[in-house]
Residue, then its C-alpha position, 0 to 999 in steps of 0.5 A: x481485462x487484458x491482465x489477470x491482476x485487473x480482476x483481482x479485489x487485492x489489487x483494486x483495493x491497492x490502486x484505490x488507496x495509493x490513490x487516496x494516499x497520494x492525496x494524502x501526501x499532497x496536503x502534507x507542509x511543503x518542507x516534506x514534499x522530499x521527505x515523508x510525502x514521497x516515501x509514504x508515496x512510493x510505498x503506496x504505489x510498491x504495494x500495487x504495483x508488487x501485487x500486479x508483477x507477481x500475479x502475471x505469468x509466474x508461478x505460486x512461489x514467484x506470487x507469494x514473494x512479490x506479495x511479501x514485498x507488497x505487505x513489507x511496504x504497505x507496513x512501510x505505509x503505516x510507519x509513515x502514518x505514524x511519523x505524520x501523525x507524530x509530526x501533526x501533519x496527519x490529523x486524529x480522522x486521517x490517521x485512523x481512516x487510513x490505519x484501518x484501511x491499510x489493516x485491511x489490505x494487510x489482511x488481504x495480502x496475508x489471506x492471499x499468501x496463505x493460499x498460494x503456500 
């Protein structure tokens, strides 16, 4: 592994659920495909990706923030969560499925910025 973030558990979980909510997203109706499906998509993808930029060459403070913006858009994730199920796009299962996954990167994420302060 080329990158130190390939090796961290956070990131795996990330890239695993933006990949399940991308999934997600694509059974959504197709007058959302502009709206909530790319939101909830690019939320996704910001927690993985905020993760790997800050764990690469910077410094505990400069990881730290990063992982403050990965855990404002994983929050980001689960507000759309609620606009889907609200809106009956997202069933009773999925939401809850996905509610709990996103509680537990968030945890992670929080874990994780505690030991760096």
């Amino acid at each position: 592994m080329a990158f130190k973030f390939e090796q961290l558990r956070i990131w795996q979980k990330a890239l695993d659920l933006t990949a399940e909510i991308s999934g997600l997203a694509r059974s959504f109706p197709k007058e959302e495909k502009f709206n909530l499906s790319s939101q909830i998509k690019r939320a996704g993808d910001s927690v993985a990706l905020n993760i790997a930029e800050g764990s690469t060459g910077q410094s505990d403070k400069e990881f730290n923030r990063f992982l403050g913006i990965a855990l404002r858009s994983a929050i980001e994730v689960v507000g759309c969560l609620f606009i889907g199920h609200r809106r009956s796009i997202i069933s009773d299962s999925d939401f809850q499925r996905f509610y709990n996954e996103e509680t537990e990167l968030i945890k992670m994420i929080q874990a994780l910025r505690n030991t760096l302060n």
